[in-house]
N, C-alpha and C positions, 0 to 999 in steps of 0.2 A: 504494500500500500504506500503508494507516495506518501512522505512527508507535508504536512500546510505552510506555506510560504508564511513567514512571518509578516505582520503589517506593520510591524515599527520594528527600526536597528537602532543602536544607540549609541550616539558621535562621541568618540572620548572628551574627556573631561568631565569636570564637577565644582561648583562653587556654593556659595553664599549670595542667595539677594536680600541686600537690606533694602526692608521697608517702612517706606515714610522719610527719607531722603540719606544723604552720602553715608553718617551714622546712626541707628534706631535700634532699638531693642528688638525688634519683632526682625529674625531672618530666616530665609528657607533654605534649602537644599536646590540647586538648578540643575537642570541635565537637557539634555537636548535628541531628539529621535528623527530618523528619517523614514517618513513616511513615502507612500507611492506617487503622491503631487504636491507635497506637503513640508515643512519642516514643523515639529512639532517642540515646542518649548513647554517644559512644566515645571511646574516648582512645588517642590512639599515641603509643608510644614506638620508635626505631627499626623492626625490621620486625615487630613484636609490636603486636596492637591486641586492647582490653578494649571488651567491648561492656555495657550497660545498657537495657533495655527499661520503660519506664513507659506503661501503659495508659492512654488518655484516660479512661477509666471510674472510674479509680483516683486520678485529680491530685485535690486539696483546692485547692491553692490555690499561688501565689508569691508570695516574699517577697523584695521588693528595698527594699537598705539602701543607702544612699547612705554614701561613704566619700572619707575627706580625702587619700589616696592623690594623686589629682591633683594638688591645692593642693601637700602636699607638695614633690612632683615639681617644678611650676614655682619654688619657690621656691628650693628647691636650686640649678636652673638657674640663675636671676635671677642669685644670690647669684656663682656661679662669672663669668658674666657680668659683673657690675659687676667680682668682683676682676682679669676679664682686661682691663676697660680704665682701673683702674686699673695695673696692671702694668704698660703701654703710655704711660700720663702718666708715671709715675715713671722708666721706661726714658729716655723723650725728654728727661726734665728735669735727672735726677741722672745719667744712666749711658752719655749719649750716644748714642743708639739712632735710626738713620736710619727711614727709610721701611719697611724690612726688618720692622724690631720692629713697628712699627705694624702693616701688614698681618698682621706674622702673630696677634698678640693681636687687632687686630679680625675677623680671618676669626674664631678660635675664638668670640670673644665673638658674634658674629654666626649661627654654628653653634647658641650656646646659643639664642638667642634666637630660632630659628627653631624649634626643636627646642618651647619655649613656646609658637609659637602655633599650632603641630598640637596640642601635646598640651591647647591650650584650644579648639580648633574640636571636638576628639572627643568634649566636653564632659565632665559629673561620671562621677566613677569609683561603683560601687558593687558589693555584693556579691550575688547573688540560688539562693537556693535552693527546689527545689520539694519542697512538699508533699502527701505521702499519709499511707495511717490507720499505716504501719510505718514511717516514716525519712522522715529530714528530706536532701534529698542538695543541697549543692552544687553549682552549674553556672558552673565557672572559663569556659565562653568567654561567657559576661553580664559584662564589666567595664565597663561603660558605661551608662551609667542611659539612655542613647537606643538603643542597641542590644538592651536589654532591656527595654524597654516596644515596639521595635518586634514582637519573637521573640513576646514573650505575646500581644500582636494579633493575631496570625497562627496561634497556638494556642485563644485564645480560643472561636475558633467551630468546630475539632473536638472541645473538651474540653463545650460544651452540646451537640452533635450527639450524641454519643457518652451523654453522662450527662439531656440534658435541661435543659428553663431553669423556673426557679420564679418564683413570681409573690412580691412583696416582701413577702404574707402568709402564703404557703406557710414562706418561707426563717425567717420567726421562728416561724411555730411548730416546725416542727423543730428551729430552734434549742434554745428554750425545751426541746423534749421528750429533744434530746443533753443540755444539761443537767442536767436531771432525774434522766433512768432510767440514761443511758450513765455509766459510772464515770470517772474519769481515765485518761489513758493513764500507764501505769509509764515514765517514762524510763529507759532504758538504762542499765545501773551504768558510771560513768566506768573508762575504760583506770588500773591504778594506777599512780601518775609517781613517780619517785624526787623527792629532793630533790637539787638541785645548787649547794653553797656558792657556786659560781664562784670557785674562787681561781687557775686556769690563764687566766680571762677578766680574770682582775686583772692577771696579770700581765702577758697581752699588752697591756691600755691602758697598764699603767705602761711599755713596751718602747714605745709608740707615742711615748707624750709624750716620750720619752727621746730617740729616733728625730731628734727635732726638733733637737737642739743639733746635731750637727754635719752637716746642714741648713743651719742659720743659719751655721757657720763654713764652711763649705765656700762660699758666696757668694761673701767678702771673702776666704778664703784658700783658696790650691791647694796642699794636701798631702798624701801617701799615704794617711798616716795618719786623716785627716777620713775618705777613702773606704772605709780599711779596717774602723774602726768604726762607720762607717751599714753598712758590710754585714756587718756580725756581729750588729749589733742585728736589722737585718730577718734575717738566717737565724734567730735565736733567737725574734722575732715569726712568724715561719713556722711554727717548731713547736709554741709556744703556739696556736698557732691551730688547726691540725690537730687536737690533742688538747682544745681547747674545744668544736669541732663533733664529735666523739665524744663529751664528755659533755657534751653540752646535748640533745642525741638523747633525746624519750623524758623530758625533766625536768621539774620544776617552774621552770625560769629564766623570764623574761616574755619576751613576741615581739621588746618592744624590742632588749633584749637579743643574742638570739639574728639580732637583723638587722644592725646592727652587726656580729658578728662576720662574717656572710655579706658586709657590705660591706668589710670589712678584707682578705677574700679576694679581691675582686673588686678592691681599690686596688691588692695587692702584686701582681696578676695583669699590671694596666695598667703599673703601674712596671717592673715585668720586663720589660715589651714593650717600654717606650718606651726605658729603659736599655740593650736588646739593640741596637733600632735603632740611637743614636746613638755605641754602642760600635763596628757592623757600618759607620757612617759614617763616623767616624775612622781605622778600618784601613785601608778601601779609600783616605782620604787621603793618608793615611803609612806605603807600604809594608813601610817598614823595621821596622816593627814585627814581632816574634817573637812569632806569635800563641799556640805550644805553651809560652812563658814566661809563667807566668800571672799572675808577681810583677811581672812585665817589664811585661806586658802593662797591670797596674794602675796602678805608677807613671804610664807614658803619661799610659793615658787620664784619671789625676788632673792632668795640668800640662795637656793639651789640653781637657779639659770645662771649660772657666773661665765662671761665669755672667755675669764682668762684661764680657765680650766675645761671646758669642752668644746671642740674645736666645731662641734654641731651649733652652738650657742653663736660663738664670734662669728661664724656663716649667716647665721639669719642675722646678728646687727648689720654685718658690713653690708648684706643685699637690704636690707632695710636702709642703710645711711645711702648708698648708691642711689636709689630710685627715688628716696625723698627728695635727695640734693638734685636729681636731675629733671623730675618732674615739676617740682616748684619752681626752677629758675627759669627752663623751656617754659612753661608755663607762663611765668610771667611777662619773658619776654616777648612770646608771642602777640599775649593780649594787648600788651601798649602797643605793641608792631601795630595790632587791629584798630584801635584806638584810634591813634598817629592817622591811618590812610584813613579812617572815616571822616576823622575832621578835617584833613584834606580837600575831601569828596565834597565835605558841605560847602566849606568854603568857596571851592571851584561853583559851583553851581548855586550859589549865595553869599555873593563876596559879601553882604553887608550884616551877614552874620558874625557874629565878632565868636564865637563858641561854638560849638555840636552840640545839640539838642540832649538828653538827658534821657535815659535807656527807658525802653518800658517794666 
């Protein structure tokens, strides 16, 4: 018995669509299928799936951008990398740190650097969306500038099946005659964005930088009070955050920006973990500890979490003092950067404004 010809094959790649603009909370899974006269686009989110249909008859064309995404990425890594082995020199040198410390700073450094050379074997990142004569659409599972010159080859020769192939004097005169007689396309009137001062993003970088001092004292000193004020700052950075991703939603703030704060969420999220574990580590040590005394409970783990004797401990400050120190000063720099060209922008188009207007 014959086999049933499949009705959908499925173009490599896979991504992330964020929904509700460049960053939002709500994102799906994207993937892409080739149908018989069809490209089909769907995105799942949990047990909910959106479908999109684009005609081979109807594509114009793709457009793929090439993006520093990558680069980024490994350099980031690089950079955590080198600081974990130095962490691991200054352990063994200043802080007496056996074999233990080693290992464990070069597993992680070693995780980074592995982590670099998948994400350079998968080669350059970029962005690709297709085009018809109505919408320009997006296709988040193209992040790979090889993965998406492979998908278009394989498109390639249903989209002239379907439309036909021209001859290289055919394509200019049409050109020429779009030119001519066809009018411009009207682009779409832009979504209106509010404007957003940032001053709840100010203040959580200024909470970040702050974040850092007793960080630094909590190393060289163990006392309550160090632990009580990092964790009053991060609860206070928590709610500054919260309420920056609410009003950044929908603004005129720049991506930069707005990614930062998504990473700030993403640092206190790790911090929480890493801190729960090694809290959940010490109890199971020391029984004695009264785990429904919370005051009880914090002193401990302040004389027990000592960084200059567990080289697990000075790991999580130093990745804590790194992201604070680097998130709060990008941070802030960005925002004035944003600032700066906004009152620019009024000026230019209101010179007899003496100020910028006053966020919502």
């Amino acid at each position: 018995m014959p086999k049933k010809e499949k009705d959908y094959r499925r173009l490599p790649g896979r991504g992330l669509r964020r929904i509700g603009g460049a960053v939002a909370v709500a994102k799906t899974r994207a993937s892409l299928w080739l149908g018989k006269d069809h490209l089909l686009s769907m995105d799942t989110m949990w047990f909910m799936e959106d479908y999109k249909r684009f005609y081979y008859r109807d594509i114009q064309a793709f457009l793929i951008r090439k993006t520093a995404r990558g680069k980024i990425i490994n350099l980031v890594l690089s950079i955590l990398a080198a600081l974990m082995l130095l962490l691991a020199v200054l352990g063994g040198a200043f802080w007496g740190w056996g074999r233990e410390g080693w290992y464990i700073c070069g597993g992680i450094a070693l995780f980074f650097l592995l982590m670099v050379g998948i994400n350079a074997l998968m080669g350059p990142t970029c962005i690709c969306h297709l085009q018809t004569a109505v919408q320009r659409e997006e296709l988040p599972s193209l992040t790979r500038f090889r993965t998406a010159r492979k998908a278009v080859n394989r498109l390639k020769p249903l989209i002239e099946t379907a439309q036909g192939t021209l001859s290289p004097e055919e394509i200019q005169i049409q050109s020429a005659q779009m030119s001519q007689n066809i009018p411009a396309a009207i682009p779409p009137a832009p979504k209106p964005v509010k404007h957003e001062h940032g001053r709840f993003h100010e203040i959580l970088f200024y909470l970040l930088l702050f974040d850092s001092v007793p960080i630094v004292f909590d190393i060289f000193y163990d006392h309550v009070a160090l632990t009580l004020c990092s964790s009053l700052v991060s609860l206070a950075a928590c709610g500054m955050m919260i309420i920056a991703l609410i009003r950044q939603h929908g603004s005129d703030i720049t991506r930069f920006v707005r990614g930062i704060t998504w990473v700030t969420l993403g640092y206190h999220g790790v911090i929480f973990l890493l801190g729960y574990i090694v809290s959940v580590v010490i109890t199971v040590q020391n029984p004695e500890i009264n785990t429904n005394n919370q005051w009880e409970m914090m002193k401990v783990v302040s004389t027990k979490m000592s960084a200059m004797e567990s080289p697990w401990i000075m790991g999580l400050h130093f990745f804590a003092l790194i992201f604070s120190l680097s998130l709060g000063s990008l941070g802030l720099a960005s925002l004035y950067r944003f600032r700066r060209d906004y009152r620019v922008a009024v000026s230019k188009y209101h010179p007899s404004s003496e100020a910028a207007p006053a966020g919502t």
